[in-house]
C-alpha positions as CSV (number, residue, x, y, z in Angstrom):
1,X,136.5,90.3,91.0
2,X,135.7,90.2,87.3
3,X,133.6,91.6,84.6
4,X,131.6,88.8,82.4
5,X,130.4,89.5,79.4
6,X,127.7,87.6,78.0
7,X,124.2,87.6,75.6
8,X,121.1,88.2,77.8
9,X,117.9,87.8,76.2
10,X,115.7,91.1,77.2
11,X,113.9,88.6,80.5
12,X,116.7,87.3,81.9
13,X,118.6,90.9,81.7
14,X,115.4,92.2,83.3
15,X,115.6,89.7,85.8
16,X,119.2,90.6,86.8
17,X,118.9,94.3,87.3
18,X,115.2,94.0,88.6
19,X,117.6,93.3,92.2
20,X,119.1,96.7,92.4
21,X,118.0,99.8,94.0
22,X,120.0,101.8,91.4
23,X,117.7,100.8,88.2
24,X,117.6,103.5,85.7
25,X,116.3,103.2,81.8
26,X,119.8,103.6,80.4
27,X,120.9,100.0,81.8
28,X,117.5,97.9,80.6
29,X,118.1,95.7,77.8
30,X,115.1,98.0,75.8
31,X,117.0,101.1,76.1
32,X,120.3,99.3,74.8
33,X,118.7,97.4,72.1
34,X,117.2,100.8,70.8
35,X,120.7,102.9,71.3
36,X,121.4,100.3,67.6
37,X,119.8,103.7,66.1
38,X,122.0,105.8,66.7
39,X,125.5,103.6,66.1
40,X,126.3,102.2,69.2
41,X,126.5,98.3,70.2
42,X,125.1,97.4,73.7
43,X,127.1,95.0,76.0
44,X,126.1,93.3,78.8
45,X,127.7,91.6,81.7
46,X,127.9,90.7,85.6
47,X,130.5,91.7,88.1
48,X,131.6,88.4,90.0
49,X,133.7,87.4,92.7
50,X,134.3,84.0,93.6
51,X,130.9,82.6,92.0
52,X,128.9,85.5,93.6
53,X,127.0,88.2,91.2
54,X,127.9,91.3,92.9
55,X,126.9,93.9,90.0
56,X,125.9,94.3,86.7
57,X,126.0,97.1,83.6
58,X,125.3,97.5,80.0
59,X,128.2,98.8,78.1
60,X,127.2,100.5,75.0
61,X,130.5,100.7,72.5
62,X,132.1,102.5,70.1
63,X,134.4,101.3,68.1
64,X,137.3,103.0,66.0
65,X,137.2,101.4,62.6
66,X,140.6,99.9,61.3
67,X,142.4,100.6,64.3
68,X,140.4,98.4,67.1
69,X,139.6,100.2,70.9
70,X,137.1,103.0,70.9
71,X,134.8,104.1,73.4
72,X,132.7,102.1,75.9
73,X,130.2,103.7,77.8
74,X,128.6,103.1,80.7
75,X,125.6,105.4,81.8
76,X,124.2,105.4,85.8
77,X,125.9,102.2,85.8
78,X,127.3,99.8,87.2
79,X,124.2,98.5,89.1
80,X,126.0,98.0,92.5
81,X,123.7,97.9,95.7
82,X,121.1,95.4,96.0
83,X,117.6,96.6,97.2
84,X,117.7,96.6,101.1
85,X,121.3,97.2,100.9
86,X,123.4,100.5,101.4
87,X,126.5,99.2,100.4
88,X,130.1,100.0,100.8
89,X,132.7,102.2,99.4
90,X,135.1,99.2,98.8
91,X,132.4,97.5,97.1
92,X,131.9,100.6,94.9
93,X,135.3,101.0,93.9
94,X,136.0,97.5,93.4
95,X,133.5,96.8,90.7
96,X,134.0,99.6,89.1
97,X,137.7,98.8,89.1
98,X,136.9,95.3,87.0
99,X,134.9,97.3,84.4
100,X,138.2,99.0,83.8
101,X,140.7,96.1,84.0
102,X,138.0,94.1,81.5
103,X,137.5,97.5,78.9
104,X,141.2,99.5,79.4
105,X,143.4,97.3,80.1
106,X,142.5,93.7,78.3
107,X,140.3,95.3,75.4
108,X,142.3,99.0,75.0
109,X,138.9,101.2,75.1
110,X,138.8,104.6,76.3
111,X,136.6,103.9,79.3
112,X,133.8,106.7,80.2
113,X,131.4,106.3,83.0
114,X,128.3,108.6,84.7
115,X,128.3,106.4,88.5
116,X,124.9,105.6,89.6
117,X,125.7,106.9,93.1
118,X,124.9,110.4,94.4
119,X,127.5,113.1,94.6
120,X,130.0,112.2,97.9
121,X,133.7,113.2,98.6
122,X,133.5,109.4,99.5
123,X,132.8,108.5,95.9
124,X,135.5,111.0,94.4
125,X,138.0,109.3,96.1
126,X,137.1,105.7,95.9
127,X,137.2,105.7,91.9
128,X,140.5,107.7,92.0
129,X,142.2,104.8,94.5
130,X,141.0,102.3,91.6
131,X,142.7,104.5,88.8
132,X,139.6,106.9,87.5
133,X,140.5,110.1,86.9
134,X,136.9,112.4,88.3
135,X,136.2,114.8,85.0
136,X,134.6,118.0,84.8
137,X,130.9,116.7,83.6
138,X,128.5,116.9,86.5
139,X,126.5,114.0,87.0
140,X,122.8,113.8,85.8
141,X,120.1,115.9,87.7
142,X,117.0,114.9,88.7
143,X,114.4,115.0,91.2
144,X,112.0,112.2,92.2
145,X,108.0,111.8,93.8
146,X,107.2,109.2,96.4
147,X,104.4,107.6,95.0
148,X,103.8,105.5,98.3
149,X,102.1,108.6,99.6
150,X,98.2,109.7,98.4
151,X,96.6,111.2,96.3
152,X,96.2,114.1,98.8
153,X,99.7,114.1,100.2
154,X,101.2,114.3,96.7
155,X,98.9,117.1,95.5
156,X,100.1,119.5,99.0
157,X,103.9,118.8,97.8
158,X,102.9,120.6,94.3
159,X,104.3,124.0,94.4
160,X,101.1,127.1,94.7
161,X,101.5,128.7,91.4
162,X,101.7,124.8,89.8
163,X,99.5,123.1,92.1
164,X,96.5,126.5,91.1
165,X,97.6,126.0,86.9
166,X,96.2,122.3,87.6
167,X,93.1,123.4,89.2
168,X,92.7,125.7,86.4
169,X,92.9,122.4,84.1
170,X,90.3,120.5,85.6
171,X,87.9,122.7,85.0
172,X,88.0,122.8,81.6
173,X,86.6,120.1,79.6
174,X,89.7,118.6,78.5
175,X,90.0,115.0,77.1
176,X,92.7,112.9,78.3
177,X,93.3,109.6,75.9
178,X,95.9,107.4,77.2
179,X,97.3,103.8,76.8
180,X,100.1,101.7,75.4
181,X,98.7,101.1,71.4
182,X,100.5,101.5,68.5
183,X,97.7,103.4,67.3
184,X,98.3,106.3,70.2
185,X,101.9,106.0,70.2
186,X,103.1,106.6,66.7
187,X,99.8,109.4,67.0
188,X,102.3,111.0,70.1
189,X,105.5,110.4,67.7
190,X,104.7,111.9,65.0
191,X,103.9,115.5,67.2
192,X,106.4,115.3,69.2
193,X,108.4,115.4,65.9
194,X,106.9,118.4,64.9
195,X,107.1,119.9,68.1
196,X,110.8,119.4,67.9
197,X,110.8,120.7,64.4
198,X,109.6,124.2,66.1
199,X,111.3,124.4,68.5
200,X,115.1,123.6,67.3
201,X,116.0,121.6,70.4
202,X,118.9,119.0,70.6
203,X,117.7,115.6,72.4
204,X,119.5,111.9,71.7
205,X,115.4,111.2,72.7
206,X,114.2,111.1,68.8
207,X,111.5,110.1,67.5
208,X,113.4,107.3,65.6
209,X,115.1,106.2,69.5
210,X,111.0,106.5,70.8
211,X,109.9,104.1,68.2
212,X,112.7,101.8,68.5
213,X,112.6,101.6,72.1
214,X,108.8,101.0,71.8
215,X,109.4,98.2,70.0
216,X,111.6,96.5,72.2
217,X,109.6,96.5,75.3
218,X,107.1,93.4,75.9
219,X,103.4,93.8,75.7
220,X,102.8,94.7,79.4
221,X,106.2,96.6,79.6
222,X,105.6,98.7,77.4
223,X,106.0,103.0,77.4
224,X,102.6,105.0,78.3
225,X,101.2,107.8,76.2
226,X,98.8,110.3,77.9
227,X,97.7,112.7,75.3
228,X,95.0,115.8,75.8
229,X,92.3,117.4,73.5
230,X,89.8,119.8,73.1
231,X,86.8,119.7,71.3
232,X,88.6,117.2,69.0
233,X,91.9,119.5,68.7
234,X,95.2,118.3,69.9
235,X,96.7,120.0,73.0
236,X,99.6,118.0,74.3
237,X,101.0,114.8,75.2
238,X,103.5,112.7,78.1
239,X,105.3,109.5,77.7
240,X,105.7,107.6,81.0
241,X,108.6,104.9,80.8
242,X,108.5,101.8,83.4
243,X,111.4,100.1,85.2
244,X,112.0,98.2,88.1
245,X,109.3,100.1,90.9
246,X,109.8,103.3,88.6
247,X,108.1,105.5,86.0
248,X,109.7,108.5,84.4
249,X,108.5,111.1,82.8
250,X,110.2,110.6,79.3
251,X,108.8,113.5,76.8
252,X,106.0,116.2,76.9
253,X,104.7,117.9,74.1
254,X,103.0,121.5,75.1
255,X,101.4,122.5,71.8
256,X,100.0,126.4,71.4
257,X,96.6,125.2,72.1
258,X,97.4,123.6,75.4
259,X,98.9,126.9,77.4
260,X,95.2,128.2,77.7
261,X,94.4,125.1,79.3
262,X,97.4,124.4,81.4
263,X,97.3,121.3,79.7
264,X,101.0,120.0,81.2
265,X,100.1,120.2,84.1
266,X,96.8,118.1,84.1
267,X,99.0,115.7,82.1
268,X,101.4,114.9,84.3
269,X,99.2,114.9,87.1
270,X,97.1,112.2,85.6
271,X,100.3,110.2,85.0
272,X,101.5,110.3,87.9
273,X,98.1,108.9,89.6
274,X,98.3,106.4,87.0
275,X,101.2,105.2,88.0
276,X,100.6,105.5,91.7
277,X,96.9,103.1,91.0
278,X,99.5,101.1,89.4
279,X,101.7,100.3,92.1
280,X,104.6,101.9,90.9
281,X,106.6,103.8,93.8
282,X,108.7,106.3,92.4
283,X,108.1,109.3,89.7
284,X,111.5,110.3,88.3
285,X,110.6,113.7,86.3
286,X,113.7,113.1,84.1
287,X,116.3,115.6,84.0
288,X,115.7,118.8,86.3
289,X,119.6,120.6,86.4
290,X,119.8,124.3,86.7
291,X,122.6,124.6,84.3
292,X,121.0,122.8,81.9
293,X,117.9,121.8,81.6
294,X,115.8,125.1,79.9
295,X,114.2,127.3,82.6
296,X,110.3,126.7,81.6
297,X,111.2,123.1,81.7
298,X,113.1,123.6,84.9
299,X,110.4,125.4,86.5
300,X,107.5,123.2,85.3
301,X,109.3,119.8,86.7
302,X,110.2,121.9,90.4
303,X,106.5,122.9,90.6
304,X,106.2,119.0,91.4
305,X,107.9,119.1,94.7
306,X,110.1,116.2,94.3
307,X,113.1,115.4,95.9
308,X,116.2,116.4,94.1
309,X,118.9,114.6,93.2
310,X,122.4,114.4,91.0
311,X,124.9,111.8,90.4
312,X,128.8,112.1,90.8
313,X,130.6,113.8,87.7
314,X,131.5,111.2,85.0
315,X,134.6,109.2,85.3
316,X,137.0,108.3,82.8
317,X,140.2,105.6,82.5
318,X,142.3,104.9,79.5
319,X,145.8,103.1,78.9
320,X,147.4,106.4,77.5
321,X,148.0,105.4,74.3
322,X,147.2,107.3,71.0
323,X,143.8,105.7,70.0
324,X,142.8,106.2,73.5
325,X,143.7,109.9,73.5
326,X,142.1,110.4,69.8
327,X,138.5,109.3,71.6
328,X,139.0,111.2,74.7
329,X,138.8,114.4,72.7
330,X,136.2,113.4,70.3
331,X,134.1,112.7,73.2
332,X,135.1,115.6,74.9
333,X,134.4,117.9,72.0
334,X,130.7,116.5,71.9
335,X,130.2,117.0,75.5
336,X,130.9,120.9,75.0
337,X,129.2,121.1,72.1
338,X,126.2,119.2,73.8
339,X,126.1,121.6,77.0
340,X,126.8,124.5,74.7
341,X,123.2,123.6,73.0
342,X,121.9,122.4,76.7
343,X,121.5,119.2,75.2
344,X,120.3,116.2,77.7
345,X,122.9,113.6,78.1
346,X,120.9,110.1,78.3
């Protein structure tokens, strides 16, 4: 079994990963392509044994100038397990296994890697048999909607106290604008920058990563703004990313003028219909972990009653050697200093 690396153009990448149940944003060619912002190089390859494409990630790298190696990252990736499939420890371990003969031992790269795969003992121990070394960083936390139910169904799963702030909401005569425009996005951007500026948050999701990742989406692919208003005043706004059968819940901005209204609340809840009409299955609310997601923003995303979820801590391999060991602790250093400021870690 071996790791290929190869240039996809954004449809035939698409194409590839549209086959596996494990989809997230951080392995579409979009989210890749717009990383470029912030310093890092996207790769993208298949896992194959005898002929046979049995999984696929995006790499985004690193690299240590002068010296050569550096870091290569792979976020809630490898894509492993075919839709329809449940898939097999051995299989798991095995493909991860080529990403690290390909990155440590042919290339020299400290090797860091978040598992799309749920929290198991099973899981631990099948990337330690395959030389991964478990760390201490838990695995992203989540929860997630069916959107196969109703309208109905999905409004009784709301929690009381969120499920009356929304009935609150539709009372009021609140105007909802969304769509995919420039016109409405940059309009979301450009308050959601100053709604960062206010607030003093750290998020890799900035406005200059939004824009870019816009861009890179095709016309009919691309990221939904929702964005409320009162009497012609700005209240709030979502951003609803698509992938695969899946929409998630991106950004919100809650201005002062919106808490009156419960204005969150009516905005997510008119995404997620949207994206129930649309056909889309599954509502991921985008980061919901009681360490470190803040506790308004904790709260607001549990009132929606989804199930929750969290990955396997992040595995790491590396050959040992000095340039390895110099990126370990860099990166190690930025993941303290990141849950220190309860960053998010897309």
């Amino acid at each position: 079994m071996r790791f290929t690396q190869k240039e996809f153009s954004r449809e035939e990448w698409a194409d590839i990963v549209s086959k596996f149940a494990d989809l997230s944003l951080l392995q579409c060619w979009e989210y890749g392509a717009a990383k470029s912002v912030d310093g890092w190089r996207a790769e993208r390859g298949l896992i194959i044994d005898g002929g046979k494409t049995l999984g696929a990630a995006q790499v985004m790298i690193r690299n240590l100038p002068i010296v050569g190696g550096g870091l290569a990252w792979v976020s809630r990736g490898p894509l492993w397990r075919p839709h329809g499939e449940a898939g097999s420890a051995m299989l798991f371990g095995s493909i991860h296994a080529a990403l690290r003969r390909h990155y440590v031992d042919e290339l020299g790269y400290y090797l860091r890697m978040a598992p799309a795969v749920e929290e198991s003992k099973a899981a631990s121990a099948s990337l330690t048999s395959c030389g991964f070394t478990v760390s201490e960083t838990p695995g992203w936390a989540s929860a997630v909607l069916d959107l196969t139910q109703g309208d109905g169904a999905l409004r009784q799963e709301l929690r009381p106290n969120w499920r009356n702030k929304l009935n609150k909401a539709e009372r009021h005569d609140i105007r909802v604008e969304q769509g995919s425009d420039w016109k409405i996005f940059d309009g979301l951007v450009d308050e959601y920058r100053t709604f960062m500026a206010g607030r003093g948050f750290t998020t890799t999701v900035t406005p200059a990563f939004l824009s870019a990742l816009q861009a890179g989406f095709s016309e009919g692919r691309r990221m939904k703004c929702f964005r409320a208003s009162h009497e012609g005043a700005p209240l709030g706004s979502v951003l609803i990313a698509y992938y695969g059968d899946t929409a998630e819940y991106l950004i919100g901005t809650l201005l002062d003028a919106g808490r009156a209204f419960n204005v969150g609340q009516l905005l997510v809840w008119q995404a997620i219909r949207d994206c129930r009409e649309s056909g889309v299955m599954r509502f991921d609310v985008s980061g919901m972990d009681p360490e470190l997601t803040p506790k308004g923003v904790y709260d607001f995303k549990q009132g929606l009653g989804g199930r929750p979820y969290r990955l396997m801590n992040e595995v790491e391999a590396h050959d040992g050697g000095w340039r390895s060991r110099l990126v370990r602790w860099r990166v190690a250093r930025m993941r303290r200093a990141g849950e220190k400021a309860g960053s998010d870690r897309q």
